[in-house]
ROZA-565868 format. One record per residue: x negated, y, z negated of N, C-alpha, C in turn. Coordinates in steps of 0.05 Angstrom, whole numbers, padded with zeros to 5 digits, always signed. Layout:
% ROZA-565868
XYZXYZXYZ ...
% end
This chain:
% ROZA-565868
-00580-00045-00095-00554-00033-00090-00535-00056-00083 -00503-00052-00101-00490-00078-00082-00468-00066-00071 -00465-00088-00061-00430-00089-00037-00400-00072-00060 -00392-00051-00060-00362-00050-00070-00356-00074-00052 -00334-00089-00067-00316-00098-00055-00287-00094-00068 -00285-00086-00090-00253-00077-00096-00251-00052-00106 -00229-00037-00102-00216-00014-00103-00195-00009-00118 -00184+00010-00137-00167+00017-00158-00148+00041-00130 -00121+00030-00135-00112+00054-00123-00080+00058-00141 -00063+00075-00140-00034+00078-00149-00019+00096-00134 +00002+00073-00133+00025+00075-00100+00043+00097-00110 +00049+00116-00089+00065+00136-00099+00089+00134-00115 +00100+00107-00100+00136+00109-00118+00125+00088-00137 +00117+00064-00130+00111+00035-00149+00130+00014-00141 +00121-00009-00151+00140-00032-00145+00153-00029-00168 +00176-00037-00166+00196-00042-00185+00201-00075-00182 +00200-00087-00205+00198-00114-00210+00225-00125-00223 +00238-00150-00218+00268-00161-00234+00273-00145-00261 +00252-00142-00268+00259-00135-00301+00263-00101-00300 +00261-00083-00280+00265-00057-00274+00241-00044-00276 +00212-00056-00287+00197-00046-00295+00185-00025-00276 +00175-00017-00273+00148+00003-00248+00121-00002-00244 +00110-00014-00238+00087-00017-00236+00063-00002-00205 +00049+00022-00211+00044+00030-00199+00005+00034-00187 -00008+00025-00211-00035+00019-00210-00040-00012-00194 -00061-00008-00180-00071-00041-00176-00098-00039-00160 -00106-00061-00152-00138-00061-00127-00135-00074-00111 -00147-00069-00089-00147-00079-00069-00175-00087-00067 -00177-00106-00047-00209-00120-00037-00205-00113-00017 -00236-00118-00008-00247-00116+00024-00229-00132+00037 -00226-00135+00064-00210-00153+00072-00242-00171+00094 -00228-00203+00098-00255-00216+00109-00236-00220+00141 -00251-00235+00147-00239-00243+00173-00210-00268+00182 -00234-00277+00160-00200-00295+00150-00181-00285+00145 -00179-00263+00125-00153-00253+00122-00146-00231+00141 -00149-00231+00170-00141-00219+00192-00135-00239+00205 -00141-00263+00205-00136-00291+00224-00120-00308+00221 -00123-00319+00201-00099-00337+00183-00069-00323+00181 -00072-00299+00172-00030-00291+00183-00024-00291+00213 -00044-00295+00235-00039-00297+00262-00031-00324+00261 -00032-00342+00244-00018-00376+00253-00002-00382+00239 +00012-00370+00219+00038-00369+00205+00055-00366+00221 +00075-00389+00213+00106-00399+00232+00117-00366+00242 +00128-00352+00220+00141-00335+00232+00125-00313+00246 +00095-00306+00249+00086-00289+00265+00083-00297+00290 +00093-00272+00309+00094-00278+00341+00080-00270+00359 +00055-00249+00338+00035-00232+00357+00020-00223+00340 +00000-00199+00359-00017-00187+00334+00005-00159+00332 +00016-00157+00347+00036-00133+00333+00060-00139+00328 +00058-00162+00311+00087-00166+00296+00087-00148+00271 +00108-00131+00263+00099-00112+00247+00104-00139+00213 +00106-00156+00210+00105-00181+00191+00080-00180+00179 +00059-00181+00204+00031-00191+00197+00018-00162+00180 +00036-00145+00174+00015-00122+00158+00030-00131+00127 +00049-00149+00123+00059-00149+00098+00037-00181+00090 +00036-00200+00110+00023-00223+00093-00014-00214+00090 -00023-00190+00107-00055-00180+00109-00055-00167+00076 -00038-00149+00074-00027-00144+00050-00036-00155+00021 -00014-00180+00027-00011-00194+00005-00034-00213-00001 -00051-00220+00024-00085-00231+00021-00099-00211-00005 -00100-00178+00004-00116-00167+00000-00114-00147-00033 -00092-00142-00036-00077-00133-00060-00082-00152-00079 -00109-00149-00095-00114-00173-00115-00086-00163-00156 -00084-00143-00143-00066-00128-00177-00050-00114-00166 -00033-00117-00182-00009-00099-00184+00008-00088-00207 -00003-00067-00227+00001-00070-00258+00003-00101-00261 +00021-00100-00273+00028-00128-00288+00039-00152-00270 +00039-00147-00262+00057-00178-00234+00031-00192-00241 +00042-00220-00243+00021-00244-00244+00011-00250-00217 +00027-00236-00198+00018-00253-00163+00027-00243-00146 +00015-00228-00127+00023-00212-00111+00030-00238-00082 +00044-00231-00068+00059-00250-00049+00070-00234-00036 +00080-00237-00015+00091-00226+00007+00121-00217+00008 +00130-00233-00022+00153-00217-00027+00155-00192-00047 +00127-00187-00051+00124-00165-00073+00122-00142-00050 +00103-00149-00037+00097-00129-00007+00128-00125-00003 +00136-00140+00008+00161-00132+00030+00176-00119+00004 +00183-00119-00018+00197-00103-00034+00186-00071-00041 +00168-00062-00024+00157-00040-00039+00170-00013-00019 +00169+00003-00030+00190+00029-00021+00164+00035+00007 +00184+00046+00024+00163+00049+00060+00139+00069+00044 +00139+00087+00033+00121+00101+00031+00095+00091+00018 +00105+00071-00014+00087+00053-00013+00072+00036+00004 +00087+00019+00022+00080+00005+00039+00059+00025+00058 +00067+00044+00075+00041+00062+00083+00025+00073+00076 +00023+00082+00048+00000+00077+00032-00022+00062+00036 -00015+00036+00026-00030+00014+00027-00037+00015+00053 -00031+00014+00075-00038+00008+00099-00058+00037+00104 -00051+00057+00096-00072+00082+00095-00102+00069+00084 -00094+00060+00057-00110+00056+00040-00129+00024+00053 -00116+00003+00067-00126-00018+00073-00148-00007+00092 -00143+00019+00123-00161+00019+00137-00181+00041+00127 -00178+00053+00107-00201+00070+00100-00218+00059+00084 -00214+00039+00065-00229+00017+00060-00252+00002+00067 -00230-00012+00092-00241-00026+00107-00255-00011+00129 -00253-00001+00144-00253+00019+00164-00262+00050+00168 -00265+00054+00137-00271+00090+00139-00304+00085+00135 -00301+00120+00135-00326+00126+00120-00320+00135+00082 -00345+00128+00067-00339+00152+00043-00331+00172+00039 -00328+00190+00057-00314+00221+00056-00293+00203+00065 -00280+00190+00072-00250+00190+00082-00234+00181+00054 -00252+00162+00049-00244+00149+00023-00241+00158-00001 -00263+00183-00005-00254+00199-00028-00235+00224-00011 -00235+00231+00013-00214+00255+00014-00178+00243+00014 -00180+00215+00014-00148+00193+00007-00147+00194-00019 -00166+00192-00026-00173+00197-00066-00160+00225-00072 -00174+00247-00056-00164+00275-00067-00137+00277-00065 -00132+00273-00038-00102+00279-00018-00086+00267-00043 -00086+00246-00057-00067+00229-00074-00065+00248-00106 -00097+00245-00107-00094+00271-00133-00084+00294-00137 -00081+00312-00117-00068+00330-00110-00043+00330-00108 -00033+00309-00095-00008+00309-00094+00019+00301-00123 +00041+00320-00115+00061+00310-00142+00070+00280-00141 +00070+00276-00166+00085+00252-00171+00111+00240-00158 +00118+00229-00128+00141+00228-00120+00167+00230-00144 +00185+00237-00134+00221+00241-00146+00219+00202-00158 +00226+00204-00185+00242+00175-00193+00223+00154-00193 +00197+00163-00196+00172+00138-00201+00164+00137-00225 +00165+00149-00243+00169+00147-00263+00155+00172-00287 +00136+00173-00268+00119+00208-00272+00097+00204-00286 +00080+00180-00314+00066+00182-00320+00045+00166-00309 +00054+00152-00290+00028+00145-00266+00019+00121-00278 +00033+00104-00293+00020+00077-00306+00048+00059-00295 +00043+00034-00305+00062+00011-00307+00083+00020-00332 +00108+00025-00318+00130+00036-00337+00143+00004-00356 +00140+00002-00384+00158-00011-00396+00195-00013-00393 +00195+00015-00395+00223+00018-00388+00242+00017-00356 +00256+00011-00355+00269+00007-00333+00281+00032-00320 +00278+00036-00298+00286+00061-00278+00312+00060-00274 +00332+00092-00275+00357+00089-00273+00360+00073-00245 +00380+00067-00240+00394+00053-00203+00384+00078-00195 +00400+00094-00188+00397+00128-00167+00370+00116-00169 +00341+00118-00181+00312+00133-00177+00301+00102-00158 +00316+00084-00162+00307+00067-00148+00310+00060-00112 +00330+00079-00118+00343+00064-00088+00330+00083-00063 +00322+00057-00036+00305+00079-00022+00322+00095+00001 +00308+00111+00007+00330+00133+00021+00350+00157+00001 +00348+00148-00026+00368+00164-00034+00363+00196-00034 +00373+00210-00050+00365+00234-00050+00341+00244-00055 +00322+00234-00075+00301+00236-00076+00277+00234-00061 +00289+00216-00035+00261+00213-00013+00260+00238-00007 +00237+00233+00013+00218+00253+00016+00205+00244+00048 +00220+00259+00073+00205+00249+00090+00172+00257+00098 +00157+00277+00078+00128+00291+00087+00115+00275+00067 +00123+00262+00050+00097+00251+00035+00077+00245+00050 +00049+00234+00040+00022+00238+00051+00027+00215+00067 +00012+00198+00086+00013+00180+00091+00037+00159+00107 +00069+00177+00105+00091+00175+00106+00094+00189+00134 +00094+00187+00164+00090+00197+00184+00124+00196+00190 +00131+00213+00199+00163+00221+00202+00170+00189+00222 +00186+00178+00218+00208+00160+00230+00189+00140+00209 +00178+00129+00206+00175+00115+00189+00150+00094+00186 +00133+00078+00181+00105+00070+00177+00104+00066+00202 +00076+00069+00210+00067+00055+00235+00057+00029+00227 +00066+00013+00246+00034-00023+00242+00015-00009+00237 +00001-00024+00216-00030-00035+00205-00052-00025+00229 -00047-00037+00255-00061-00044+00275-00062-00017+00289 -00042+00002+00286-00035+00027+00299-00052+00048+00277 -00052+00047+00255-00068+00059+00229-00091+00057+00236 -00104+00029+00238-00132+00023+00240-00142+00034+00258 -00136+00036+00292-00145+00041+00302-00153+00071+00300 -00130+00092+00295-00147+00121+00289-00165+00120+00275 -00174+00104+00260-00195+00109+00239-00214+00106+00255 -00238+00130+00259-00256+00131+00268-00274+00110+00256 -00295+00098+00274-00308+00072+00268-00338+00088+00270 -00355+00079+00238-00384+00092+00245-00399+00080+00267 -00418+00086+00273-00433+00076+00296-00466+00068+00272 -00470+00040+00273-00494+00029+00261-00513+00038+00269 
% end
């Protein structure tokens, strides 16, 4: 039997990239220790609850993103809040859950509609998104999406911890 170590997931709204495109499929890896340690000594982080350090843990661990050649910390910090809690849903059940948590984040996403202005067929869009479907906050948000806790993401570190931890 071996180790999963990466994961296929697709972000509710998607990144939208210079060229307008959508890109909403990608994987994530396990995360190691290093990549919990190493954004703690980066110039601009000032703690472990700088809410910064969940965009560069992020950008360690997010190996795809449809089509982007390189995920970086400016791809993170560009992604619509609900995206962004997503991922941070998705980073501690990963890392952190059990298998039932991980396939019921699987269901909860399957079940759910296609957010307003993402593009609707759930792949990397060629075509470019009108302005209105892009912009966040506009009419089309949605403060109950899954994962989307009213006032707006919690830190990484605040996620992780509800996640119940098995006992070996």
């Amino acid at each position: 039997m071996s180790l999963r170590t990466e994961y296929e997931f697709t972000l509710p709204r998607g990144y939208v990239d210079s060229g307008g495109r959508v890109h909403r499929h990608g994987t994530m890896r396990l995360a190691t220790a290093r990549d919990e340690l190493e954004p703690l000594r980066h110039p601009t982080i000032t703690g472990p609850d700088d809410p910064r350090l969940t965009v560069l843990i992020l950008a360690r661990v997010v190996t795809k993103l449809g089509d982007v050649p390189m995920i970086t910390s400016n791809e993170i910090e560009e992604l619509f809040a609900a995206d962004l809690a997503f991922l941070q849903d998705f980073y501690g059940v990963i890392n952190f859950g059990t298998q039932e948590e991980y396939e019921a984040l699987l269901a909860a996403q399957a079940g759910a509609a296609p957010v307003a202005g993402s593009g609707g067929d759930g792949g990397s869009s060629a075509a470019p998104i009108p302005a209105g479907d892009a912009e966040p906050g506009g009419p089309e948000a949605v403060d109950d999406q899954p994962g989307t806790p009213q006032g707006g993401p919690v830190p990484m570190r605040a996620r992780v911890e509800e996640i119940p931890r098995r006992a070996d």
